[in-house]
N, C-alpha and C positions, 0 to 999 in steps of 0.2 A: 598460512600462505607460504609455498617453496620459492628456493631460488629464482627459478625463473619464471613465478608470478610476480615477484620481487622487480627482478631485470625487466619485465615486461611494463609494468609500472611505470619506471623511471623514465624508458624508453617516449612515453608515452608523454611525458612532458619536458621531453626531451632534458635530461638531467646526467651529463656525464661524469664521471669520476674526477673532472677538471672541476666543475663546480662544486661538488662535496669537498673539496679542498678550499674552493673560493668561499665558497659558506662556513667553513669550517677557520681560516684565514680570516674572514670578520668576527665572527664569535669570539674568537682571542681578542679583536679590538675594541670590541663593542659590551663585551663582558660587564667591565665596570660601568659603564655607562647603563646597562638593564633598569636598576631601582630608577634612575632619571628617565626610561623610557616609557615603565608601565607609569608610574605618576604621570607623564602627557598623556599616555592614554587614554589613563584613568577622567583627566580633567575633561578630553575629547567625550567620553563616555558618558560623563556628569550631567552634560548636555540635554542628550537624548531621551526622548521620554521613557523609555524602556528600563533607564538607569535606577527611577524610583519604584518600579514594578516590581523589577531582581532583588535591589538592596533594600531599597526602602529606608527606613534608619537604622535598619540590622549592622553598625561600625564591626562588629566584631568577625559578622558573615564575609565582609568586604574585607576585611584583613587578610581572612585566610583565602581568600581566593588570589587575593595580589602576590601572597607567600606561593601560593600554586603556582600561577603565571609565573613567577622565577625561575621555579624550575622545568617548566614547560619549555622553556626559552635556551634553557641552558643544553633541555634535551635536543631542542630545534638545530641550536649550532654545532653540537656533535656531530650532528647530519650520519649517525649510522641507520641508515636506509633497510629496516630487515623484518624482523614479523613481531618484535615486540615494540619497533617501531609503531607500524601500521596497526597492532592492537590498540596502542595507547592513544592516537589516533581518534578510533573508531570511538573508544569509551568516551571522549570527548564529546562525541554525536551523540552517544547515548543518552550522559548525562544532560547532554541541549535538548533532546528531543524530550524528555521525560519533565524539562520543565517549560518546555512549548516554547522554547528561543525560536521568536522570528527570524527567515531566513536574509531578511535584508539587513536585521541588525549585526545581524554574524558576518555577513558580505562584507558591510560597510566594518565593522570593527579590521576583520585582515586587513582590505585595504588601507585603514587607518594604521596597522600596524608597518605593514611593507612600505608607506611614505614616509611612519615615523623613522625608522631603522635605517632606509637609505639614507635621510638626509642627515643625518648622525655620521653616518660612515663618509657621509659627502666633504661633513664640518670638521675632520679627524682633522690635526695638525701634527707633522706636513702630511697633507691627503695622500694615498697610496699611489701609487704608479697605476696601480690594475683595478682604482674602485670599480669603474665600470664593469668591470668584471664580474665585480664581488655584488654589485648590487644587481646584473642581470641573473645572478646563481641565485642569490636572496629571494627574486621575484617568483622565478619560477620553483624554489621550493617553497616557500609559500601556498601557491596556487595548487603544489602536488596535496597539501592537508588543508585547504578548504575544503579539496575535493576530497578526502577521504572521509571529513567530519561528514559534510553533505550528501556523500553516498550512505553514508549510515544511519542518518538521520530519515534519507528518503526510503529505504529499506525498512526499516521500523514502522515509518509509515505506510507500505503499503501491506507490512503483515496484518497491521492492525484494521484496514481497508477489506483484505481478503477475510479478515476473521471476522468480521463485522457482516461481511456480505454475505458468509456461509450462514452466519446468524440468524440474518434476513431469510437467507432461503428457506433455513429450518423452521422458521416462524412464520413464512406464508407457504410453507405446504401442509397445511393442517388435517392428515389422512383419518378420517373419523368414520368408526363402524357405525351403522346409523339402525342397523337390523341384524342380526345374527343373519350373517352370509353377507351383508351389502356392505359395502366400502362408499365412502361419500368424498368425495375433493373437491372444495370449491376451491377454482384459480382467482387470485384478484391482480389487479397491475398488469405489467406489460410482461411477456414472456421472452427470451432468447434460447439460445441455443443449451448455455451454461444449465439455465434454470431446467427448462425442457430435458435435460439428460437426469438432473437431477429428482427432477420430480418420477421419471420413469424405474429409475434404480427404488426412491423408496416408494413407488406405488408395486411395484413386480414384488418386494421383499416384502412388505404388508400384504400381500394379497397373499403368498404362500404361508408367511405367518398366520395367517387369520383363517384360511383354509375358503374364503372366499368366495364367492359363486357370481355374485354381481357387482359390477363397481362400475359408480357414479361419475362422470368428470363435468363437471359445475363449471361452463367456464363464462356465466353472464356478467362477470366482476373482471372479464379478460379488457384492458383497453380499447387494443386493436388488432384486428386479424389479418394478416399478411399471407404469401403464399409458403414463404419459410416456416411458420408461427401453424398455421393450418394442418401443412405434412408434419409437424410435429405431434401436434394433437390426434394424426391418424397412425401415426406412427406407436403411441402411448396405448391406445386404443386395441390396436391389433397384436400386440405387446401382451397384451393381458388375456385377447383371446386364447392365445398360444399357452396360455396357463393354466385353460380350461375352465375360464373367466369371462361370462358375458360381460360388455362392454357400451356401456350408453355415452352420451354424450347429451347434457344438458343445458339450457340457456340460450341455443340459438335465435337469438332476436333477427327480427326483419334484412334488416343492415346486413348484418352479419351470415346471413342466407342468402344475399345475393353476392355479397363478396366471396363466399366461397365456388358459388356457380361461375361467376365473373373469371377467377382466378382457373377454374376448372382445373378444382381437388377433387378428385374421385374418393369419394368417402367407403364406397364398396357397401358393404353389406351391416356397418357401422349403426345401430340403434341412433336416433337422435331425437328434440323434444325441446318444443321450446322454454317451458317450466320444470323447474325444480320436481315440483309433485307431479307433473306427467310421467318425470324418469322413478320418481319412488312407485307410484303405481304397478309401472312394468313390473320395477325391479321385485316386488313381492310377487307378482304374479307368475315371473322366471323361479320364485323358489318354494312355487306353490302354496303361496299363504292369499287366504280368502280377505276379500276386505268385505264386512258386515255394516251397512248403511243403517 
């Protein structure tokens, strides 16, 4: 991250170089007071049920995460704002996310922290001229790394969402030669836009792979047909012709025959059939193979 993703950052929670001073100005005060802070914490934490999940009766786990927290704390009130900051940060989301820290107990833990730390700084004796200061600068940095653990943590999550979904897709487009020259696709679920592109990318590269002459599109396992959903499926179809690839279209049930009239898709000159084996039938008889009763 550059400087002025950096500046942009701060900007953003509104964090001037007056408060890296005021945050930095309680960290001198609040220093020795730390071990007394994460022990309240810690007792706050003992609470919750999530407390016996993480530790459980692992003493020696809980030790070394408290020895952590010390100096996470110590990093916090240095308050240098810069990219080894925002790494060490992020790796905090990492390591939450990797052992599935709920997001309300992580919420509620900062805020248990930002109430403990103010009211500390509040209890100083004789209290600062400028606590209010120090404890507005506190707050809002704060709030700058919940939101960076939580950005990272939702990033992880949605790689893992998109890799999951590519998954998906790979695993119901199942492109099966079914005859020397026929290509068979049966669709199951609902289709979009995503899936629809994709399934056209690897039905075009299976078909040239395979050298192809007929291909099947099986779509009676489709949910629902829409008018988006339909020009997709003519679209896939006419696709393949251009490949010099006959093109059927299988499954057409009832339903799904007047929703496409209804909708008034022009299927053009598109093979269609409402059975599986009416479209294999054709399709041997496009590659000139006898069927023997």
């Amino acid at each position: 991250m550059n400087n002025n993703k950096i500046e942009r950052l701060k900007n953003k929670f509104n964090i001037t170089e007056a408060d890296i001073e005021y945050v930095r100005e309680a960290g001198k005060l609040l220093t020795e007071h730390l071990p007394e802070f994460i022990d309240e914490w810690y007792v706050w934490l003992n609470k919750q049920e999530e407390f016996s999940q993480f530790f459980g009766s692992n003493a020696s786990n809980l030790i070394q995460v408290q020895k952590q927290q010390f100096f996470h704390w110590q990093g916090f009130f240095a308050a240098n704002i810069n990219d080894d900051y925002v790494k060490s940060r992020r790796y905090i989301g990492q390591v939450h996310a990797s052992i599935g820290l709920p997001n309300d107990i992580y919420f509620a833990g900062m805020t248990m922290s930002s109430q403990l730390l103010s009211n500390m700084l509040r209890n100083i004796k004789p209290m600062p001229a400028n606590v209010g200061d120090m404890v507005d600068a506190l707050t809002r940095h704060i709030f700058l790394d919940t939101y960076l653990v939580m950005d990272e943590i939702a990033s992880i999550k949605n790689t893992k969402l998109l890799d999951s979904h590519k998954s998906m897709m790979e695993m119901s487009t199942p492109i099966t030669p079914i005859w020397e020259g026929i290509l068979l696709l049966p669709l199951l679920g609902i289709l979009d836009s995503s899936r629809s592109q994709d399934i056209m990318n690897k039905s075009l590269s299976k078909i040239t792979e395979d050298r192809t002459k007929v291909f099947i599109l099986d779509i009676s396992g489709v949910a629902a047909i829409d008018t988006a959903v339909a020009n997709q499926l003519i679209k896939i179809t006419k696709a393949t012709q251009l490949m010099g690839c006959e093109a059927i279209i299988s499954g057409i049930s009832p339903a799904i025959a007047r929703t496409i009239v209804e909708l008034g898709v022009n299927t053009g000159e598109i093979k269609t059939t409402s059975t599986l084996r009416d479209a294999f039938e054709i399709a041997l008889k496009l590659i000139n193979v006898q069927i023997v009763k």
